[in-house]
ZALORO-628760 format. One record per residue: x, y, z of N, C-alpha, C, CB in turn; residue in one letter. Coordinates in steps of 0.001 Angstrom, whole numbers, padded with zeros to 6 digits, always signed. Each point is the difference from the previous one (the first is absolute). Glycine has a CB too. Example, Ala and Ser with C-alpha at 12.3 -4.5 7.8 and 13.67 -1.06 7.14 Angstrom:
<pts>
+013190-005690+007800-000890+001190+000000+000900+001200+000000-001892-001173+001246a;+001542+002223-001966+000820+001190+000060-000770+001090+000730+001184-000628-002145s;
</pts>
This chain:
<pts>
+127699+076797+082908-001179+000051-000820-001198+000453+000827+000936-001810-001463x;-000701+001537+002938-001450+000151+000691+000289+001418+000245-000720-002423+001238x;+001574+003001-001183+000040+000723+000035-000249+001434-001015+000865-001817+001446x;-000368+001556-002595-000890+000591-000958-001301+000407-000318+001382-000854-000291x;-002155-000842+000918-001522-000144-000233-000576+001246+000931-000068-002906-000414x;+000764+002874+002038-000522+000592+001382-000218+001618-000504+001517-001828+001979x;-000259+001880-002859+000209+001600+000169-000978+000326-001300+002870+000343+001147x;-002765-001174-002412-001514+000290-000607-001205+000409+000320+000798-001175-000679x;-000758+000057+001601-001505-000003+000802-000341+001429+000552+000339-002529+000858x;+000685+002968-000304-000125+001025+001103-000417+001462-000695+001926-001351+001555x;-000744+001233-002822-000061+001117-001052-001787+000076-000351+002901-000566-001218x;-003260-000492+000781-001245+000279-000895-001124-000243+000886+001007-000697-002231x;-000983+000122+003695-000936+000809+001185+000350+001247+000179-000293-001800+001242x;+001249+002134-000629+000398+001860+000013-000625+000877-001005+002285-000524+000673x;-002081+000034-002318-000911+000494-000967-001423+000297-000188+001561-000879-000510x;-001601-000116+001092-001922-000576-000009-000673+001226+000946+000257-003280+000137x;+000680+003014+001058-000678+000621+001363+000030+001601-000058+000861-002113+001507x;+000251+002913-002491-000447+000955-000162-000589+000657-000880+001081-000296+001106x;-001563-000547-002517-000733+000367-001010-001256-000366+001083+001504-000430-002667x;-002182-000189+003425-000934+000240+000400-000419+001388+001131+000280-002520-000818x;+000761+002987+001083+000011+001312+000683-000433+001086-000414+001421-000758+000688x;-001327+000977-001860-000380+000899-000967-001378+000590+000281+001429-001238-001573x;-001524+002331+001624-001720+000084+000196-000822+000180-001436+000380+001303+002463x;-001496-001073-002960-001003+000484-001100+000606+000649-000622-001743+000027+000882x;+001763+000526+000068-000449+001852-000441+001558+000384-000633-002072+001028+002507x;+003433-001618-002781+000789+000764-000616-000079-000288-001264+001236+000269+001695x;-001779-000709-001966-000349-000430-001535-001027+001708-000861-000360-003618+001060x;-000572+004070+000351-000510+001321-000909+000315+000821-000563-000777-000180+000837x;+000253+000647-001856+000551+001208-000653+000615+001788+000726-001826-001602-001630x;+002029+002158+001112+000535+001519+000060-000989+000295+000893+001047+000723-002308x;-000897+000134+003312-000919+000847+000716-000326+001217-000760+000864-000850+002067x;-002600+000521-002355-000459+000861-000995-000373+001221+000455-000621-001730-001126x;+001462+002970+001180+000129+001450+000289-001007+000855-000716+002374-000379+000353x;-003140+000149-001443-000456+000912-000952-000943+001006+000737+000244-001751-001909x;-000698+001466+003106-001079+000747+000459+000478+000977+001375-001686-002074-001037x;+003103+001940+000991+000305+000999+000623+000710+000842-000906-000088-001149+002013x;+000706+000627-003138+000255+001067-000763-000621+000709-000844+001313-000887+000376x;-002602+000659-000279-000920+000807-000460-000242+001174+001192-001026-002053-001583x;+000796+001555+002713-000514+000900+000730+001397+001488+000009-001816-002378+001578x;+003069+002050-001660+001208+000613+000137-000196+000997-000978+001417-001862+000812x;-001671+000912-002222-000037+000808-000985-001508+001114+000002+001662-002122-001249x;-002072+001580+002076-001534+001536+000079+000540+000612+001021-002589-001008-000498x;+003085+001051+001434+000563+000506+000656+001166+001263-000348-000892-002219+000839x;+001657+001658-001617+000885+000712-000701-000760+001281-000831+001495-002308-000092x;-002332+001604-000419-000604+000776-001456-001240+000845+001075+000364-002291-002745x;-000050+002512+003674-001410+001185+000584+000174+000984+000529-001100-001338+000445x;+002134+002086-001140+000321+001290+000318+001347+000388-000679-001311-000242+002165x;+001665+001517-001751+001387+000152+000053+000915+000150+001543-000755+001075-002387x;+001881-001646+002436+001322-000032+000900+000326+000430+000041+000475-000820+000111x;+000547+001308+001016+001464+000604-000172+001168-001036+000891-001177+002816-000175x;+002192-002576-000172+000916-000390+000975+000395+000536+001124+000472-000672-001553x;-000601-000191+002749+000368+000380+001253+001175-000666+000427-002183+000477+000457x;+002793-001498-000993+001400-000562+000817+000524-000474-001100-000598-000735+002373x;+001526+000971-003100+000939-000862-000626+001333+000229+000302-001452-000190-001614x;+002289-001272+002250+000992-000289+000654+000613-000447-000880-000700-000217+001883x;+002124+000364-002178+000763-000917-000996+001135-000495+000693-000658+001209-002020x;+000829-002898+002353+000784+000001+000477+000743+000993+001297-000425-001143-002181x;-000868+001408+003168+000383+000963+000906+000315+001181-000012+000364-001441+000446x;-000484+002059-001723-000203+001199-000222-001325+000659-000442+002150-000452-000293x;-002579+001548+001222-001795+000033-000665+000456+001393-001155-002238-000742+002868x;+001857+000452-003172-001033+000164-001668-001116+000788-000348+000400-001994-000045x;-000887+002062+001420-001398+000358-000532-000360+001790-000792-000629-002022+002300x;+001786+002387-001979-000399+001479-000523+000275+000143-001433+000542+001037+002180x;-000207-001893-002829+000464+000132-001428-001609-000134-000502+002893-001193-000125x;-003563+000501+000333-001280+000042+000132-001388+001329+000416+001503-002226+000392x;-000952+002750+000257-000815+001376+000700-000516+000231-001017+001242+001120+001661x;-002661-000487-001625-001272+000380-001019-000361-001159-001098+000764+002600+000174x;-000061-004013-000154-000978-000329-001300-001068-000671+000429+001680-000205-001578x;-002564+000023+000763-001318-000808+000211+000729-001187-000766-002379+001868+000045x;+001321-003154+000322+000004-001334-000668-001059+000087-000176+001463-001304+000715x;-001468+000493-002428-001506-000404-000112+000405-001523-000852-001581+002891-000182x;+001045-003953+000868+000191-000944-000298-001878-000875-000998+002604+000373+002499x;-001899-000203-003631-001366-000176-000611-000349-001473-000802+000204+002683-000248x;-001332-002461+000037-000230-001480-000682+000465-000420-001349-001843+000172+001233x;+002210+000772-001635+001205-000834-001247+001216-000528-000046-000828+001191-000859x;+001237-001122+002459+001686-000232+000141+000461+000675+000012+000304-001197-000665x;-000755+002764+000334+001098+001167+000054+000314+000801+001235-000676+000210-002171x;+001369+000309+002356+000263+000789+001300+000700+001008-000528+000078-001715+001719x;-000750+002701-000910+000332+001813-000401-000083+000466+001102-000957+000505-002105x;+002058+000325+002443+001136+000465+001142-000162+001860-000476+002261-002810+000105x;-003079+003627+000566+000250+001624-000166-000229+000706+001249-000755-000006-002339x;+001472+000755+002123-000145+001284+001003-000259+001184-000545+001415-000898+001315x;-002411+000610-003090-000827+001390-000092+001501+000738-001218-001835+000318+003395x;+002661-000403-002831+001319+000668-000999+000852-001017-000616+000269+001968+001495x;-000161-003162-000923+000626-001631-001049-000858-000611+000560+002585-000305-000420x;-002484-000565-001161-000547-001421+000398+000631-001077-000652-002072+000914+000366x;+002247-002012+000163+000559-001502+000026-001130-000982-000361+001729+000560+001881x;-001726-001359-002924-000606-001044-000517+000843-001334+000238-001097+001633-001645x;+000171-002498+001990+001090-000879+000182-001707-001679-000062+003040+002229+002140x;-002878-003187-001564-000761-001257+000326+000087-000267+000783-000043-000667-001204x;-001039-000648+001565+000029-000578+001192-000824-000911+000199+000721+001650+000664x;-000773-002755+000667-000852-000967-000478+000546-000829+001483-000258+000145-003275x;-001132-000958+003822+000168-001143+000834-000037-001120-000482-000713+001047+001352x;+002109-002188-001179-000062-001304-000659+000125-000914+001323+001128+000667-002541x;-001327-001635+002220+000174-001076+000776+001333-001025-000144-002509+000352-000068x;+003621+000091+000775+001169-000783-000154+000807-000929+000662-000194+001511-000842x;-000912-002675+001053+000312-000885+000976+001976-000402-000171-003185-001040-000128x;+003881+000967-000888+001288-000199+000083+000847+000815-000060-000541-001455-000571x;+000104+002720+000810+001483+000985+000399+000947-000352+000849-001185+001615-000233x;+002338-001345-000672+001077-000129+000886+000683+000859+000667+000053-001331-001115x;-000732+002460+001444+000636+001005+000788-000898+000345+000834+001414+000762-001492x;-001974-001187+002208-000657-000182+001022-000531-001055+000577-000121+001617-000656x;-001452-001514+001675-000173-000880+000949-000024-001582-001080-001489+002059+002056x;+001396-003000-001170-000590-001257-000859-001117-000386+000087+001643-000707+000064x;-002613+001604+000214-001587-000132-000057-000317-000497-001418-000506+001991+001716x;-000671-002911-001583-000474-000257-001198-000865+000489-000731+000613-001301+000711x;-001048+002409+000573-001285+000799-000683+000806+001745-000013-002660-001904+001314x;+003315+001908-001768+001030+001324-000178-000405+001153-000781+001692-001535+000097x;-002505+002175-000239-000235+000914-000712+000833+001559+000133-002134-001555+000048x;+002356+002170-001739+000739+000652-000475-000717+001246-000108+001222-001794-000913x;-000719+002950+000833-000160+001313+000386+001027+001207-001193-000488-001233+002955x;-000039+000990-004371+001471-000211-000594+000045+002173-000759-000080-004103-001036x;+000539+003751+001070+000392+002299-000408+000727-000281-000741+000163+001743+001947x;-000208-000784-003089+000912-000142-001237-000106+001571-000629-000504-002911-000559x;+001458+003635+000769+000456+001300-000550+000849-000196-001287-000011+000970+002364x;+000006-000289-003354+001202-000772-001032+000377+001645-000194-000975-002883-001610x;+001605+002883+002804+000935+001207-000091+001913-000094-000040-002383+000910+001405x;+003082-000176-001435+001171-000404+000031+000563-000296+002088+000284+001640-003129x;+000729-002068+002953+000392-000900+001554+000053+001129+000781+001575-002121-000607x;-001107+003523-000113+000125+001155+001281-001100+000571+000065+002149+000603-000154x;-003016-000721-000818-001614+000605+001072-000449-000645+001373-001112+000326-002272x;+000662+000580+002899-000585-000759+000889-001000-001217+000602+000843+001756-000394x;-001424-001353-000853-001252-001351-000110+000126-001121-000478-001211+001317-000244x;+002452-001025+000297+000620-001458-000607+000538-001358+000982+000839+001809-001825x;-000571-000538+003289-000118-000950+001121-001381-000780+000480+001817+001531+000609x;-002633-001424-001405-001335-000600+000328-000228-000936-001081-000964+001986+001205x;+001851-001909-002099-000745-001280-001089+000761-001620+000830+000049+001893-003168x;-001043-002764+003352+000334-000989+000855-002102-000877+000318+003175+001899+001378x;-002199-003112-001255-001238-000889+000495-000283+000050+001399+000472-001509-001691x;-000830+002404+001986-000329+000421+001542-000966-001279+001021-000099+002881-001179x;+000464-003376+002599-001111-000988+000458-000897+000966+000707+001415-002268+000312x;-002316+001904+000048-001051+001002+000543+000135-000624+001600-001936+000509-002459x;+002242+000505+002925+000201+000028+002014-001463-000186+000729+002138+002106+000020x;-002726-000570-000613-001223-000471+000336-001145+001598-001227+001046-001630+003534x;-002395+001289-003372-000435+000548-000811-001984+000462+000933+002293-001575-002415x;-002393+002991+002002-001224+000057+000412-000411+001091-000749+000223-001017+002152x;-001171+001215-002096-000939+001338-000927+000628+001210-000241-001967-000632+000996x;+002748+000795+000432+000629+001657-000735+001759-000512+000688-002798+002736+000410x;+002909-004168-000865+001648+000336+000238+000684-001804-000598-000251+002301+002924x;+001035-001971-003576+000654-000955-000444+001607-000422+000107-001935+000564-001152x;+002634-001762+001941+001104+000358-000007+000637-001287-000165-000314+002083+001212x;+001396-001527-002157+000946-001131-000227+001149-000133-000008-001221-000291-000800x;+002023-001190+000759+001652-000094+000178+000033-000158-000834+000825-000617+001536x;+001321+000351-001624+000652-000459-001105+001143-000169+000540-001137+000940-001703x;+001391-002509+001807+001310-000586+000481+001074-000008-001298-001356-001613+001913x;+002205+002122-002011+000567+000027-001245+001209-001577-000241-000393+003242+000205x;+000720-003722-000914+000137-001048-000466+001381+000193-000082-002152-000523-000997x;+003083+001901+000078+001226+000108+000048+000404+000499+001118+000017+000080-002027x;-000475+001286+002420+001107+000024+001504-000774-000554+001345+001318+002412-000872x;-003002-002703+000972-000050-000026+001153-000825+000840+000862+001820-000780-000636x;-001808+002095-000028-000703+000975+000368-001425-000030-000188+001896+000982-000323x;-002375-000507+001207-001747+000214+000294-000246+001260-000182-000374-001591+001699x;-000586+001771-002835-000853+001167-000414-001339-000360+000634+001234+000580-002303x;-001846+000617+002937-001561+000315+000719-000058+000949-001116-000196-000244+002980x;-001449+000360-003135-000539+000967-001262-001868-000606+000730+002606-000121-003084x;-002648+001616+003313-001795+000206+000836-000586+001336-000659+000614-000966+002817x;-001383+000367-003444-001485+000947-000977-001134+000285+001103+000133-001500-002634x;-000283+002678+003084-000961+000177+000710-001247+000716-000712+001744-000088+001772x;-003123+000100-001897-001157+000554-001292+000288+001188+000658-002208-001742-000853x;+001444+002726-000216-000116+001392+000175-001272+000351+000267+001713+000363-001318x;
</pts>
């Protein structure tokens, strides 16, 4: 019986001692991103692009691309020409603290391209929630760890 009591005891000190470990602060909310994705999104929207690197899975890419402009605008739309075609497609920075195909940051923001073309166009390798690597006035670049095989797509917008 004393023995029962001992190992009680022990259980619900052990309990005690690490609910007091706990610090404040995990109790706060979401890390609130909105003001860098604003800045991304003016960023985006101040000019037109082109593509300079797109890697697929270790294969680059980037010439399927040669001559188009990007213009990433404030309605969500995105229009892709080189003057003789053009590609309509969307786009948009979200904030996706629970993706599961990538990092486990909580402040994760999305980079997302959407062509609604068929699978053998080319621009279709770009529709994806892209993370942003890194980003500055005349250059933007992002990954994509892919979820089914594994493979890492790079995709870098440099302004014109």
């Amino acid at each position: 019986m004393k023995k029962g009591f001992y190992y009680s005891a022990i259980v619900m000190l052990s309990l005690t001692l690490m609910s007091t470990q706990c610090s404040s602060d995990d109790d706060a909310g979401p890390f609130d991103n909105s003001q860098e994705i604003a800045e991304i999104v003016s960023t985006a929207e101040s000019g037109t692009w082109r593509i300079t690197n797109f890697n697929d899975s270790g294969q680059d890419e980037t010439s399927d691309f040669n001559g188009y402009n990007f213009s990433f605008n404030s309605d969500g739309s995105l229009v892709a020409t080189n003057g003789t075609n053009t590609v309509s497609g969307t786009w948009s920075v979200t904030d996706d603290s629970n993706s599961s195909d990538d990092s486990s940051s909580n402040d994760d923001i999305d980079f997302n391209i959407f062509f609604p073309v068929p699978e053998t166009n080319d621009f279709e390798d770009l529709n994806d929630d892209w993370d942003i690597v890194s980003i500055s006035n005349t250059r933007i670049e992002l990954i994509d760890v892919s979820g089914g095989n594994g493979g890492t797509d790079l995709l870098t917008f440099q302004k014109n």
